[in-house]
Backbone atoms as SQL, in Angstrom:
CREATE TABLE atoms (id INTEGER PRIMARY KEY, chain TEXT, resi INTEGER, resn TEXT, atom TEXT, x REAL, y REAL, z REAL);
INSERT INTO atoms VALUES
  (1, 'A', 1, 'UNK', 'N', 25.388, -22.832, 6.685),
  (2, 'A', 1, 'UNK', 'CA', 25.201, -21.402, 6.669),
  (3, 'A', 1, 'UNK', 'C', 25.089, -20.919, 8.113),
  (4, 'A', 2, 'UNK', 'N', 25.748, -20.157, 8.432),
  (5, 'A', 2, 'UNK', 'CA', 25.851, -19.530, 9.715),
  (6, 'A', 2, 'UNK', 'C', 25.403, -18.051, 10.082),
  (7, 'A', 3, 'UNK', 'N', 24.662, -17.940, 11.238),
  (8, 'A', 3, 'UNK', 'CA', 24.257, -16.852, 11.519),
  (9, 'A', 3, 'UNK', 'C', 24.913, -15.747, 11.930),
  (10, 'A', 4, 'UNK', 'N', 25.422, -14.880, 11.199),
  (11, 'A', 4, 'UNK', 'CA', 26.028, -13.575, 11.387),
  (12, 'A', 4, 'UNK', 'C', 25.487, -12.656, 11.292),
  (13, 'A', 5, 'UNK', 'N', 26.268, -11.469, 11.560),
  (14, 'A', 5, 'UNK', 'CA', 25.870, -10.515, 11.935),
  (15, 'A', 5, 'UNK', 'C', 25.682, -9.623, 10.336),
  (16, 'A', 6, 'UNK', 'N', 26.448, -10.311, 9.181),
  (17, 'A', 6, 'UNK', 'CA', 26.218, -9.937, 7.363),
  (18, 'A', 6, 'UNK', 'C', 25.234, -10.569, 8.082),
  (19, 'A', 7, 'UNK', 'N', 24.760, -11.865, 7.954),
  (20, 'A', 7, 'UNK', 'CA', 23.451, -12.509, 7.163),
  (21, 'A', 7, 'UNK', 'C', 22.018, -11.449, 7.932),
  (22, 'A', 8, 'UNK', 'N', 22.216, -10.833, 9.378),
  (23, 'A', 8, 'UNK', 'CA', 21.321, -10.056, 10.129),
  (24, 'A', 8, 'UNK', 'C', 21.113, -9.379, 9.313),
  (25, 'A', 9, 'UNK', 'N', 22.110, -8.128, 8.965),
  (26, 'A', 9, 'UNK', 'CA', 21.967, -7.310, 8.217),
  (27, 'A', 9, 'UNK', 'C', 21.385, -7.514, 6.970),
  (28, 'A', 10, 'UNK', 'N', 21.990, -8.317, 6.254),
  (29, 'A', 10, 'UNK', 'CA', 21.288, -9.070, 4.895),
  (30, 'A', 10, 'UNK', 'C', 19.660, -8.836, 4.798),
  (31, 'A', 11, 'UNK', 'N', 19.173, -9.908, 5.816),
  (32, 'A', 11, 'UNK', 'CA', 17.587, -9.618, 5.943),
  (33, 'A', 11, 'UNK', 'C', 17.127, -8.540, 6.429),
  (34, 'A', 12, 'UNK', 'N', 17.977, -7.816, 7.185),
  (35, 'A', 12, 'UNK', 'CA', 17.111, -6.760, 7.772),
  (36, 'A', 12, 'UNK', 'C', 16.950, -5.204, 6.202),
  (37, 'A', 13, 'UNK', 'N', 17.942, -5.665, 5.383),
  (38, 'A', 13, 'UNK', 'CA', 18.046, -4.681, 4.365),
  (39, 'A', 13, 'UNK', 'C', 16.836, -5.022, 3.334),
  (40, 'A', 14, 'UNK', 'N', 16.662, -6.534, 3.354),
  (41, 'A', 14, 'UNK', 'CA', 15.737, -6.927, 2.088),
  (42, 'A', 14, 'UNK', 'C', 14.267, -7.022, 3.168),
  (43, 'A', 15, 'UNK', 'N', 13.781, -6.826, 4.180),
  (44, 'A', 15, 'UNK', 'CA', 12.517, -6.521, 4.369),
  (45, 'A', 15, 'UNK', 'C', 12.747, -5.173, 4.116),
  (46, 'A', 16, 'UNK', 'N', 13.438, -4.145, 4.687),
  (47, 'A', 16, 'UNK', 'CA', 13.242, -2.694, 4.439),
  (48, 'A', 16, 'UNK', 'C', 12.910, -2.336, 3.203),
  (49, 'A', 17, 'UNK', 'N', 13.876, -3.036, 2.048),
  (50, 'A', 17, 'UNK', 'CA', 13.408, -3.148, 0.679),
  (51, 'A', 17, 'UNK', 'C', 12.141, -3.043, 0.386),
  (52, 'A', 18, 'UNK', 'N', 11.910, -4.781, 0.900),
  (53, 'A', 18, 'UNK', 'CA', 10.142, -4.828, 0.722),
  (54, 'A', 18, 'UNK', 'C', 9.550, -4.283, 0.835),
  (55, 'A', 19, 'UNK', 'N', 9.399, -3.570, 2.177),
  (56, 'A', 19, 'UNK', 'CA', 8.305, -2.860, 2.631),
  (57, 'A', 19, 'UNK', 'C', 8.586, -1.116, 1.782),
  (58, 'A', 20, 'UNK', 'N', 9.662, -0.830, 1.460),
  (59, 'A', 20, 'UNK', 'CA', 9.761, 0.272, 0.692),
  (60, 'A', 20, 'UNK', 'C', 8.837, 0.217, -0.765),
  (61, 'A', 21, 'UNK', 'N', 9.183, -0.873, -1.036),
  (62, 'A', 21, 'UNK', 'CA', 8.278, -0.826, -3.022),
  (63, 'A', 21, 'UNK', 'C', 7.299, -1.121, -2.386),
  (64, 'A', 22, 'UNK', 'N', 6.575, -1.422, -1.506),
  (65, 'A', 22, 'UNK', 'CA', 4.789, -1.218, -1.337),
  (66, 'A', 22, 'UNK', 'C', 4.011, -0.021, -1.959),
  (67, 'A', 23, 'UNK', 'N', 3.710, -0.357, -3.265),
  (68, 'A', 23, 'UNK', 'CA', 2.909, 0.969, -3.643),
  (69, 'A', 23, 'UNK', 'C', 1.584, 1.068, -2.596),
  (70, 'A', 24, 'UNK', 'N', 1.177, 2.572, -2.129),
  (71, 'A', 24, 'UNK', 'CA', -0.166, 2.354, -1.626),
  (72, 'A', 24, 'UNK', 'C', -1.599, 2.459, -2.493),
  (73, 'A', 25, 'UNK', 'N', -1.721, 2.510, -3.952),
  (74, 'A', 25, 'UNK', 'CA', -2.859, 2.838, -4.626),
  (75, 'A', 25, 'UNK', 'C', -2.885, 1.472, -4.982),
  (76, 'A', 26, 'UNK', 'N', -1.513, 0.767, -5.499),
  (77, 'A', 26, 'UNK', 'CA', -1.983, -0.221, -5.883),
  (78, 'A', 26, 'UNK', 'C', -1.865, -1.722, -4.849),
  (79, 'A', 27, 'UNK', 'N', -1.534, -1.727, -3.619),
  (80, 'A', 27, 'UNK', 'CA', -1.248, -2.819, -3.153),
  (81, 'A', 27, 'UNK', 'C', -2.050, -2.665, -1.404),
  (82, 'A', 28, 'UNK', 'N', -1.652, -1.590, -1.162),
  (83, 'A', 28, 'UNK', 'CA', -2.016, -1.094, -0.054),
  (84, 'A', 28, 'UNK', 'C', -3.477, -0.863, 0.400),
  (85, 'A', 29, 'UNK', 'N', -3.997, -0.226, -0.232),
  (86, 'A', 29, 'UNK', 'CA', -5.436, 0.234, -0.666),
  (87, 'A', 29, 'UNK', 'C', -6.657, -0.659, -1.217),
  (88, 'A', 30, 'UNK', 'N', -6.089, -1.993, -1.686),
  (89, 'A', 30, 'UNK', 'CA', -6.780, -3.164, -1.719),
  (90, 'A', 30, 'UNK', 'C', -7.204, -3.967, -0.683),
  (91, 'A', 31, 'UNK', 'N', -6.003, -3.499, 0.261),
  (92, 'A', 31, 'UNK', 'CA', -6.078, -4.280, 1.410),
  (93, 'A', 31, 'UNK', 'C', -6.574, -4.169, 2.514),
  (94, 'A', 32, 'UNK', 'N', -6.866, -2.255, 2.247),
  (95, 'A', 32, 'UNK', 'CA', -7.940, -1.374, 3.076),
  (96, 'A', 32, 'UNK', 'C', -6.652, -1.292, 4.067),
  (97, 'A', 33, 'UNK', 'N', -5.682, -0.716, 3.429),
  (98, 'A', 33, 'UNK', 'CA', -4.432, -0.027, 4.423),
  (99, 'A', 33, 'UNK', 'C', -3.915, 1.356, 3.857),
  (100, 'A', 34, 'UNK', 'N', -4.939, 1.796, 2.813),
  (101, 'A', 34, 'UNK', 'CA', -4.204, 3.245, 2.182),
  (102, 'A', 34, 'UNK', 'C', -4.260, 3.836, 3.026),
  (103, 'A', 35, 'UNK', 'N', -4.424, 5.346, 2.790),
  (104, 'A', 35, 'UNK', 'CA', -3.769, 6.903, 3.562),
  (105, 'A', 35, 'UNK', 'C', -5.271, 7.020, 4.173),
  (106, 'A', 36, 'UNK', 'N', -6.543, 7.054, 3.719),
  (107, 'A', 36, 'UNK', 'CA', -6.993, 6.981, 4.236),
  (108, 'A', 36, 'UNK', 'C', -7.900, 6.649, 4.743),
  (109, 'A', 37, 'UNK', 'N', -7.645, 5.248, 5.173),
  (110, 'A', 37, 'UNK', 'CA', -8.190, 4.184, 5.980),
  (111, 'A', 37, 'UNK', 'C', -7.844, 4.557, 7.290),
  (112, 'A', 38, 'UNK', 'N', -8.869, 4.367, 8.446),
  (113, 'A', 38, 'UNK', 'CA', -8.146, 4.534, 9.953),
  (114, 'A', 38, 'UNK', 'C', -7.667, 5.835, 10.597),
  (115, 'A', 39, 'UNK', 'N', -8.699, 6.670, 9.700),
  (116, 'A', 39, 'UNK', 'CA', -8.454, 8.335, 10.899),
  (117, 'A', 39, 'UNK', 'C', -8.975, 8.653, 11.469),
  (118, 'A', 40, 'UNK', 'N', -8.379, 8.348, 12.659),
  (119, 'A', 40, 'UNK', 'CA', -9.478, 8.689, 14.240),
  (120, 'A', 40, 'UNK', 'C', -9.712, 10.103, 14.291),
  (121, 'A', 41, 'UNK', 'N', -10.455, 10.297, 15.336),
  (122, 'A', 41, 'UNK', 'CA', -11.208, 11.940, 15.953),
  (123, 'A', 41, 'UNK', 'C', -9.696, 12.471, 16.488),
  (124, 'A', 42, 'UNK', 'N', -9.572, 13.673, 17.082),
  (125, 'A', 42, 'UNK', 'CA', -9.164, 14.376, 17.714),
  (126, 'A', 42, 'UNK', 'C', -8.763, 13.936, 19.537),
  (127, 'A', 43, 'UNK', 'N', -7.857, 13.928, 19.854),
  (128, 'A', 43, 'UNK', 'CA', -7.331, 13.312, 20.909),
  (129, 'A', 43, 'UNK', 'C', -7.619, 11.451, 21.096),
  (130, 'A', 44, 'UNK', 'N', -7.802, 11.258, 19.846),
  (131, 'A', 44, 'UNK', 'CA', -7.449, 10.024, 20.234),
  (132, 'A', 44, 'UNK', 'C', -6.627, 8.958, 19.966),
  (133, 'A', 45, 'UNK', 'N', -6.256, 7.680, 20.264),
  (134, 'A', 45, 'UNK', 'CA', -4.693, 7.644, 20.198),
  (135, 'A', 45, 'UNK', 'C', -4.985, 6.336, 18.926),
  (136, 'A', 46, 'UNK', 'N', -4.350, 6.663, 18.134),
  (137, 'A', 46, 'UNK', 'CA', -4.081, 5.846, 16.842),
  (138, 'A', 46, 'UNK', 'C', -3.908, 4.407, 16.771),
  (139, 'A', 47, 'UNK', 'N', -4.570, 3.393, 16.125),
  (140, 'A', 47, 'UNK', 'CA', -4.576, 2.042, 16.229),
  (141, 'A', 47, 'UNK', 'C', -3.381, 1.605, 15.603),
  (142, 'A', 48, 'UNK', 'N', -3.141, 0.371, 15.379),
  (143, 'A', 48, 'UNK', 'CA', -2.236, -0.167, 15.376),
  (144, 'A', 48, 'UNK', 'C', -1.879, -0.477, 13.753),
  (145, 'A', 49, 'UNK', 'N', -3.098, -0.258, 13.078),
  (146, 'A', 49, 'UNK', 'CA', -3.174, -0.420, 11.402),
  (147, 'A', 49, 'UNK', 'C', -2.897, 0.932, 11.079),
  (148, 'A', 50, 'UNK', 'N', -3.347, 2.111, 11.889),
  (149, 'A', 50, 'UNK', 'CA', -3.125, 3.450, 11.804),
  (150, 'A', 50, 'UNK', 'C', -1.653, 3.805, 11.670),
  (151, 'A', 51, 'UNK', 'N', -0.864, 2.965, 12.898),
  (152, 'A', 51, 'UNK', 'CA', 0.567, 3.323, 13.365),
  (153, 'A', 51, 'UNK', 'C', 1.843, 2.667, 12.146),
  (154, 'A', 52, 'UNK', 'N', 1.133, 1.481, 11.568),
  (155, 'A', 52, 'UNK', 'CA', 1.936, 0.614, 10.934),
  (156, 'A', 52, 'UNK', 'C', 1.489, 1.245, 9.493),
  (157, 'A', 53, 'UNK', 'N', 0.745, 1.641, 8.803),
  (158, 'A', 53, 'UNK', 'CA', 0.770, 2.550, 7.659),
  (159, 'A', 53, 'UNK', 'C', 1.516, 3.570, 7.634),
  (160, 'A', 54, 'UNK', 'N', 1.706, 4.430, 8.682),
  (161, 'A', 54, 'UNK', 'CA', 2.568, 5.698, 9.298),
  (162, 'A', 54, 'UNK', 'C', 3.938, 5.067, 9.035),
  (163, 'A', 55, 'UNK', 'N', 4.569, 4.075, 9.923),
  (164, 'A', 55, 'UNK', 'CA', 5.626, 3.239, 9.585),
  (165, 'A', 55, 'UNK', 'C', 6.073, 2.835, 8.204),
  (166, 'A', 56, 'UNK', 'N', 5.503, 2.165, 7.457),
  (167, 'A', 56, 'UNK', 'CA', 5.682, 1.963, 6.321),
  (168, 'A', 56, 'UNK', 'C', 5.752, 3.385, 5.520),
  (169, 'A', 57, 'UNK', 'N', 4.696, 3.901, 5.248),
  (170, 'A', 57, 'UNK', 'CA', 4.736, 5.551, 4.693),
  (171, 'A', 57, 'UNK', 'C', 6.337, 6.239, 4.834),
  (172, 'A', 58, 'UNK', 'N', 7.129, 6.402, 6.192),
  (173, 'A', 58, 'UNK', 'CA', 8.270, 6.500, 6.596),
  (174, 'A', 58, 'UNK', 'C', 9.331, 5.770, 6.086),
  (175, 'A', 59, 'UNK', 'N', 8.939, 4.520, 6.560),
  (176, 'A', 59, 'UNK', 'CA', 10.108, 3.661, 5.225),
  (177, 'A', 59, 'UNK', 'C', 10.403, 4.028, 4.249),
  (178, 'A', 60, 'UNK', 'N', 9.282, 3.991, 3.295),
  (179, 'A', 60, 'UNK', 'CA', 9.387, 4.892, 1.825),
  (180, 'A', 60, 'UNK', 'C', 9.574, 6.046, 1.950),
  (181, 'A', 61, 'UNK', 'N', 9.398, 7.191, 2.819),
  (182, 'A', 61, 'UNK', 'CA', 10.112, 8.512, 2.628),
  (183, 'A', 61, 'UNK', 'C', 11.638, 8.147, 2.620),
  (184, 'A', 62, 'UNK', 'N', 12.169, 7.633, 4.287),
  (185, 'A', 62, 'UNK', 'CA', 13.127, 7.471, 4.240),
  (186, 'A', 62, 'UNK', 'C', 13.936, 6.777, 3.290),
  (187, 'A', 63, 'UNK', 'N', 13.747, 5.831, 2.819),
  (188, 'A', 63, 'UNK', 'CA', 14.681, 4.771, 2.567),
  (189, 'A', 63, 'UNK', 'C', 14.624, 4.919, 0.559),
  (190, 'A', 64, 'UNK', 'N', 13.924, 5.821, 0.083),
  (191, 'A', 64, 'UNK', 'CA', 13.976, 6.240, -1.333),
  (192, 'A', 64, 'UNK', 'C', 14.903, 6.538, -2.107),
  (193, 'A', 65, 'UNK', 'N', 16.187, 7.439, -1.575),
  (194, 'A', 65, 'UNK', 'CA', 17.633, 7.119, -2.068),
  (195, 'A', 65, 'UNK', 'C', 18.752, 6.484, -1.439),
  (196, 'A', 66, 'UNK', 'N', 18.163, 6.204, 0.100),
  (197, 'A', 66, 'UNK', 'CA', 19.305, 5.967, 0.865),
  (198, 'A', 66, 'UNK', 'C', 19.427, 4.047, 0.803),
  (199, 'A', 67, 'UNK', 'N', 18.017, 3.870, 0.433),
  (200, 'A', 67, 'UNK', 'CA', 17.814, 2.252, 0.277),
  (201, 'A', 67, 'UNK', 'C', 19.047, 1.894, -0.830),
  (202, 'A', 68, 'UNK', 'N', 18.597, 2.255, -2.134),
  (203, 'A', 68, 'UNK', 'CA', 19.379, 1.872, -3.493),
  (204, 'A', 68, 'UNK', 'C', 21.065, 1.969, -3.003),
  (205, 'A', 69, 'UNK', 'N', 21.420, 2.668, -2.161),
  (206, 'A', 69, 'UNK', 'CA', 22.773, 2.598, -2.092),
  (207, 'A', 69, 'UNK', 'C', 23.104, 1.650, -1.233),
  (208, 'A', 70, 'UNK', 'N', 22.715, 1.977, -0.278),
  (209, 'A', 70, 'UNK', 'CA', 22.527, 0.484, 0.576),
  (210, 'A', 70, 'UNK', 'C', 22.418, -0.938, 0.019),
  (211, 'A', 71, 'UNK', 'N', 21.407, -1.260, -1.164),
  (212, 'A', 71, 'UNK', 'CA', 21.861, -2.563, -1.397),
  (213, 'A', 71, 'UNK', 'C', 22.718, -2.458, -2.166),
  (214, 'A', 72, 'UNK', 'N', 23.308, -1.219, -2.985),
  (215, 'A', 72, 'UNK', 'CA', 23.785, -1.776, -4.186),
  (216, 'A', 72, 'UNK', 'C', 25.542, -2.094, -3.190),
  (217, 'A', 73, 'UNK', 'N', 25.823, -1.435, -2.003),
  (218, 'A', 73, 'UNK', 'CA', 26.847, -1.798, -1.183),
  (219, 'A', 73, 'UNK', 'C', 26.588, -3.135, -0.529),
  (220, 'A', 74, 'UNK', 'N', 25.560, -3.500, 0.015),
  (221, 'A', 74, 'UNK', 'CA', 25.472, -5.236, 0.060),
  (222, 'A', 74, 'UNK', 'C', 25.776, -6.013, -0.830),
  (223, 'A', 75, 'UNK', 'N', 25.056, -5.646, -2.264),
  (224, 'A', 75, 'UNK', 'CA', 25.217, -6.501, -3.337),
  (225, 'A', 75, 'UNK', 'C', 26.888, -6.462, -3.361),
  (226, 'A', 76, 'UNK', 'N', 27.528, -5.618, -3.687),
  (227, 'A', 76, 'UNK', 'CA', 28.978, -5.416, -4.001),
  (228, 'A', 76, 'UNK', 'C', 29.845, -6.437, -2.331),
  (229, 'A', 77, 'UNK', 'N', 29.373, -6.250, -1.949),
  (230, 'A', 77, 'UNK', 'CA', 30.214, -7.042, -0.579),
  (231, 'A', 77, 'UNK', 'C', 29.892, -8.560, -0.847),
  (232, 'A', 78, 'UNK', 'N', 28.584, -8.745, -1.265),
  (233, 'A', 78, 'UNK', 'CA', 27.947, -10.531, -1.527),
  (234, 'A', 78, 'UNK', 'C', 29.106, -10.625, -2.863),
  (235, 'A', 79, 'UNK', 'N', 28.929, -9.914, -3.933),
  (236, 'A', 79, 'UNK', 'CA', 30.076, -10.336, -5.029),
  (237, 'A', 79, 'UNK', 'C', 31.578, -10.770, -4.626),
  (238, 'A', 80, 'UNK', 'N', 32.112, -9.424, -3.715),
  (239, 'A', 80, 'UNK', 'CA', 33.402, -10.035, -3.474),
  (240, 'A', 80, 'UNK', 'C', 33.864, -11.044, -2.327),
  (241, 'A', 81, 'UNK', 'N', 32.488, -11.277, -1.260),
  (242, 'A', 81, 'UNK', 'CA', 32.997, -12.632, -0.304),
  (243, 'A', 81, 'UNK', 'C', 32.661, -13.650, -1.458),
  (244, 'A', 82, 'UNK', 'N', 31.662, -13.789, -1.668),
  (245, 'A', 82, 'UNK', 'CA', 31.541, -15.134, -2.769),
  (246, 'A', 82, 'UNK', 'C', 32.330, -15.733, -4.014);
């Protein structure tokens, strides 16, 4: 198996995945990473559990219809090289 630039893409589509179905009530929030866990005062600059909830949160905005097409065009490309 060789490292290409499909197989890059490959993984880089199925963590985005992942991290998209992260529910936060039920997976997130156990883990003491919900919405709101980690809200600092006023001028001050956001931690790193702060920044990476923000991130993820974004994933799932973004990637909510644009994900599903996305794999279902990977999946369809894995069917016809294979």
């Amino acid at each position: 198996m060789a490292f290409t630039l499909y197989s890059l893409l490959q993984a880089s589509l199925l963590i985005v995945n992942a991290v998209a179905v992260l529910h936060e009530e039920r997976f997130l929030r156990h883990v003491g990473w919900g919405s709101d866990q980690g809200i600092g005062g006023f001028g001050e600059e956001p931690g790193i559990k702060a920044q990476l909830t923000n991130l993820i949160r974004s994933i799932r905005t973004v990637m909510r219809g644009k994900g599903t097409i996305f794999t279902v065009i990977i999946m369809i490309m894995m069917i016809i090289i294979t």
